[in-house]
Backbone as CSV, one residue per row, in Angstrom:
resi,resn,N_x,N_y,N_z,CA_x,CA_y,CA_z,C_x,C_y,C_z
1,UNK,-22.909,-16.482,4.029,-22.480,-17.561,4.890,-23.659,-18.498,5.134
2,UNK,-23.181,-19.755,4.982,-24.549,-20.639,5.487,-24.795,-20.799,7.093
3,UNK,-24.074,-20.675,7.552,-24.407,-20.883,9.224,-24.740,-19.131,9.717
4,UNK,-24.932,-17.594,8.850,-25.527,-17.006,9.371,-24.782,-15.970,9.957
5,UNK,-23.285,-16.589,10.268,-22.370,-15.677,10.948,-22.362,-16.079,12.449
6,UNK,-22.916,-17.470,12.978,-22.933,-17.934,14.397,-22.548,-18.889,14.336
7,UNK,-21.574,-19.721,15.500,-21.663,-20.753,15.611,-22.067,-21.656,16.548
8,UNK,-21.711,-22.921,16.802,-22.903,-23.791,17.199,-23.624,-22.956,18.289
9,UNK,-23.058,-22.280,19.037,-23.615,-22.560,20.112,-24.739,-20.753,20.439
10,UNK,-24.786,-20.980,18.796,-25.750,-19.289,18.731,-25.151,-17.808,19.237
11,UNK,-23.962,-17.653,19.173,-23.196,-16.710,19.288,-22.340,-15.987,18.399
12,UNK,-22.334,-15.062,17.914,-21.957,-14.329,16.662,-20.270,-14.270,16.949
13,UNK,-20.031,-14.864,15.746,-18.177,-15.360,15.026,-17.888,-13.657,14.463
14,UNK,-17.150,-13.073,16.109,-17.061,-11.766,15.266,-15.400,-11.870,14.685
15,UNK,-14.831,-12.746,15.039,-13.352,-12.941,14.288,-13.020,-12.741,12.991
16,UNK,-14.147,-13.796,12.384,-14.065,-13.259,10.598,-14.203,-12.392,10.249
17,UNK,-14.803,-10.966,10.827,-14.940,-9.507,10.354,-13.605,-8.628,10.399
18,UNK,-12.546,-9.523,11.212,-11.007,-9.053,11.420,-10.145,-8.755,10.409
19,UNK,-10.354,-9.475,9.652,-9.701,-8.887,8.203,-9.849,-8.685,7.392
20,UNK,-11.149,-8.232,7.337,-11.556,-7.152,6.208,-11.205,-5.600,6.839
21,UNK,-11.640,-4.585,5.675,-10.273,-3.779,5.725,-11.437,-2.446,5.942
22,UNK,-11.118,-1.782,7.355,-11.751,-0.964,7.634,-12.557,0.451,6.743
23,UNK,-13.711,0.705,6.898,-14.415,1.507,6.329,-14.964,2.708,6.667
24,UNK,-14.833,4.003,6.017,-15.354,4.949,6.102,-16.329,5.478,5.446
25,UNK,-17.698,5.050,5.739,-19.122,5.315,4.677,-18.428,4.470,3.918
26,UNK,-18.488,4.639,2.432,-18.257,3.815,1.061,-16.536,4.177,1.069
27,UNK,-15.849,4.514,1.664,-14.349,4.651,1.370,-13.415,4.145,2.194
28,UNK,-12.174,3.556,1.908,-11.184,3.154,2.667,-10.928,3.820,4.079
29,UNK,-10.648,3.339,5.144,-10.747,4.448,6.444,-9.370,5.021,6.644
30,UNK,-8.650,5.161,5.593,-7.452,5.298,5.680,-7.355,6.889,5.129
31,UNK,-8.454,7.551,4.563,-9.311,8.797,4.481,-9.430,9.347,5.564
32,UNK,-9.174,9.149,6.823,-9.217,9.575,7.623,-8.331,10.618,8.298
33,UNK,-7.151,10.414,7.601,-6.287,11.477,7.614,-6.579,12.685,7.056
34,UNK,-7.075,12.672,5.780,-7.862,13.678,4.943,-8.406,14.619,5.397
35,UNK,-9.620,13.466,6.143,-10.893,14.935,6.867,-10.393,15.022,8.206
36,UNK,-9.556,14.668,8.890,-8.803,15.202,10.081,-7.872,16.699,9.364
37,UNK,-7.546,16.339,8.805,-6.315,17.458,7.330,-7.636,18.587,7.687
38,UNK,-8.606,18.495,7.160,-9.698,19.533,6.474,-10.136,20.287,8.281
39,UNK,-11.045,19.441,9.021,-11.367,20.043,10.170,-10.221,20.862,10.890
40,UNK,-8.821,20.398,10.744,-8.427,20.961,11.369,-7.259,22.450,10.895
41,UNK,-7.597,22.196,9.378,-7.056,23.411,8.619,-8.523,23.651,7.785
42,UNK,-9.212,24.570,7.504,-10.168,24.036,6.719,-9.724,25.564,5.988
43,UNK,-9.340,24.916,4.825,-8.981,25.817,3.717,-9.476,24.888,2.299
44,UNK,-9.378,26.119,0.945,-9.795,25.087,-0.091,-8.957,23.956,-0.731
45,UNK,-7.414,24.397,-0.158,-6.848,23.606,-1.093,-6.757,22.192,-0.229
46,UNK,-7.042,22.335,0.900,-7.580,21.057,2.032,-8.394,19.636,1.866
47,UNK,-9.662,20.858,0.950,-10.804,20.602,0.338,-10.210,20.089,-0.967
48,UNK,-9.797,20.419,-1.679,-9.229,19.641,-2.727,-8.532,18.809,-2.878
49,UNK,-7.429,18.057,-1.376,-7.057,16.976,-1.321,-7.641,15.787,-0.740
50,UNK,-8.664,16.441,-0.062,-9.672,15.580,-0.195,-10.661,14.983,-0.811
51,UNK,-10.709,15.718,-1.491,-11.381,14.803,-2.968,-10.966,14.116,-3.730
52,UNK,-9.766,14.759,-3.974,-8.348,14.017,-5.074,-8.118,12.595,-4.214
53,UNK,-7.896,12.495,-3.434,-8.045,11.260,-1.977,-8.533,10.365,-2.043
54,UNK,-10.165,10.798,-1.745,-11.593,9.737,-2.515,-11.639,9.445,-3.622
55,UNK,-10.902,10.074,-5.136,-11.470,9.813,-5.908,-10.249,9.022,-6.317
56,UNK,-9.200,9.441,-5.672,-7.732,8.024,-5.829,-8.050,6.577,-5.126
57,UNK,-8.410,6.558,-4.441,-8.953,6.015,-3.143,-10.422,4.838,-4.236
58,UNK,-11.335,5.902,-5.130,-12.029,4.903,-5.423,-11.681,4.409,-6.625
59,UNK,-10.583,4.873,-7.302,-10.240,4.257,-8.752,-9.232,3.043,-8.229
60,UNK,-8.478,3.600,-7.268,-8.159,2.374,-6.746,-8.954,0.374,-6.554
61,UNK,-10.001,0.994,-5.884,-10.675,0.139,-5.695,-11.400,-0.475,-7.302
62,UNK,-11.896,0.780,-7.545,-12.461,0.292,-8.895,-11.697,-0.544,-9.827
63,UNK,-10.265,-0.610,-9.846,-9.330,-1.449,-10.902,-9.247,-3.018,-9.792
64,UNK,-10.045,-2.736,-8.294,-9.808,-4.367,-7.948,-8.700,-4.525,-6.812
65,UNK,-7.686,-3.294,-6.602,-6.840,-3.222,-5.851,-7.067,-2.929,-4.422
66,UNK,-6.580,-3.685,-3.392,-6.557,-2.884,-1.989,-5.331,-2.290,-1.897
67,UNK,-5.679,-0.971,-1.398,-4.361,0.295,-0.790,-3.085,-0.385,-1.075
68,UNK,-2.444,-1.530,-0.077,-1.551,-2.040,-0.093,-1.037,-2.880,-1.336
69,UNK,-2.074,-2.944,-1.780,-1.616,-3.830,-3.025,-1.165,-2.762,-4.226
70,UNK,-1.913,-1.751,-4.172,-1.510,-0.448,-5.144,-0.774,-0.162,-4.860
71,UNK,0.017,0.354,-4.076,1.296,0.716,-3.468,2.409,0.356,-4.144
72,UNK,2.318,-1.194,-3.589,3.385,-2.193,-4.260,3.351,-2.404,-5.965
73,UNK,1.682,-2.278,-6.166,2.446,-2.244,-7.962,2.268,-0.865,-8.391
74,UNK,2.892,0.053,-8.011,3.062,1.530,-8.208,4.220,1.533,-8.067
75,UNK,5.404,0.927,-6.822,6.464,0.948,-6.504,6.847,-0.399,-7.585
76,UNK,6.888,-1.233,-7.740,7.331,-2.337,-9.020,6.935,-1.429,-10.736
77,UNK,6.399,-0.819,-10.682,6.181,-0.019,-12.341,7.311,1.341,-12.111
78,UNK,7.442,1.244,-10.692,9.263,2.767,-10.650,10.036,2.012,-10.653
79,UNK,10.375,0.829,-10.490,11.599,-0.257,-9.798,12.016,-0.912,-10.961
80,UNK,11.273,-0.965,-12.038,11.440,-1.590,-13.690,11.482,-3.164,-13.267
81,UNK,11.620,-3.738,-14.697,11.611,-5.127,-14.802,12.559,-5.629,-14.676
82,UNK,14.116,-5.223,-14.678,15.356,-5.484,-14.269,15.569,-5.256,-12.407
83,UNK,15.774,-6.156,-11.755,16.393,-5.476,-10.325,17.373,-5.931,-9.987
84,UNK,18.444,-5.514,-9.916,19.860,-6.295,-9.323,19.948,-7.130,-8.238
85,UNK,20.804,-8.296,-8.324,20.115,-9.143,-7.040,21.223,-8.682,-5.518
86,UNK,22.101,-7.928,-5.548,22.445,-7.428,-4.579,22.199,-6.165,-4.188
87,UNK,22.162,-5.513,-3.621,21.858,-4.095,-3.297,22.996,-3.704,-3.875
88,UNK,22.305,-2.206,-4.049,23.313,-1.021,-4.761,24.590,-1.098,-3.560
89,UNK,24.479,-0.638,-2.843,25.513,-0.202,-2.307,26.871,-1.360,-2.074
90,UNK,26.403,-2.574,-1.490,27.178,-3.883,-1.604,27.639,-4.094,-3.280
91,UNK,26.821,-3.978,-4.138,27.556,-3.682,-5.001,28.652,-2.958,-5.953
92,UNK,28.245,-1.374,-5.477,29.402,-0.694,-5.284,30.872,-1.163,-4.422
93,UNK,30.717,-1.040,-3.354,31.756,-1.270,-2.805,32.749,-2.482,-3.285
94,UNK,31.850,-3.524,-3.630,33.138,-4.830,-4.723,33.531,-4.131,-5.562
95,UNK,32.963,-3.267,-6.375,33.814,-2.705,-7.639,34.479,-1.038,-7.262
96,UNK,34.239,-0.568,-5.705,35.448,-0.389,-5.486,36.816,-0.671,-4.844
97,UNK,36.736,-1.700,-4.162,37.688,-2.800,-3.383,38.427,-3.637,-4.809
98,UNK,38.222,-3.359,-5.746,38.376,-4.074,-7.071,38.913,-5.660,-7.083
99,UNK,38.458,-6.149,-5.864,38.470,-8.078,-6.028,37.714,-8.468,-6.816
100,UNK,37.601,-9.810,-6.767,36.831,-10.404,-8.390,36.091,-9.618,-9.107
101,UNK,36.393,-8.430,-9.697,35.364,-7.671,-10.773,36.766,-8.220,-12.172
102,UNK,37.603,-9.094,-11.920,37.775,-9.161,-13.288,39.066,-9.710,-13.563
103,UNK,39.950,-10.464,-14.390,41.363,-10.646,-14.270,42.243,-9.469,-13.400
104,UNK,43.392,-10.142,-13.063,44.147,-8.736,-11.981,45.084,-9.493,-12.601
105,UNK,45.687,-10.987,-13.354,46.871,-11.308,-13.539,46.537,-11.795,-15.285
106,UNK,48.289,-11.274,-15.817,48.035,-11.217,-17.385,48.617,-12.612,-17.752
């Protein structure tokens, strides 16, 4: 930043630090569930989802993605490249009410 992180009047702009995305040491703080998981069961296989965690957690990051953004293209690569533009179920129900799904007169 060129002004330092203060503005005019020599007082630190802690607003802009608001949305950046909380941290735990070098990892997302969203890990925090993890080692709450571990202290409060501390078994190995505890220990092993916590690592699996961090190390999801940093490949994540490493491809460029924040949490939320992985999510969503994790859920769009299950959802395919086709999506129907009405919901399933509204769609069902027209084709069982059988109105306009098709000629009814010959």
């Amino acid at each position: 930043m060129a002004d330092g992180g203060f503005n005019i009047y020599g007082t630190p702009v802690y607003w802009r630090e608001t949305v950046r995305t909380p941290r735990l040491l070098i990892f997302d703080a969203r890990l925090i569930f993890f080692f709450l998981l571990l202290t409060l069961h501390l078994r190995l296989w505890t220990f092993i989802a916590l690592v699996l965690a961090c190390c999801g957690f940093w490949l994540i990051e490493r491809y460029g993605y924040a949490f939320p953004n992985a999510l969503r293209a994790i859920r769009s690569l299950v959802a395919g490249r086709q999506r129907p533009a009405l919901p399933g179920y509204r769609y069902r129900s027209m084709i069982d009410y059988g109105f306009e799904t098709g000629r009814t007169f010959h």
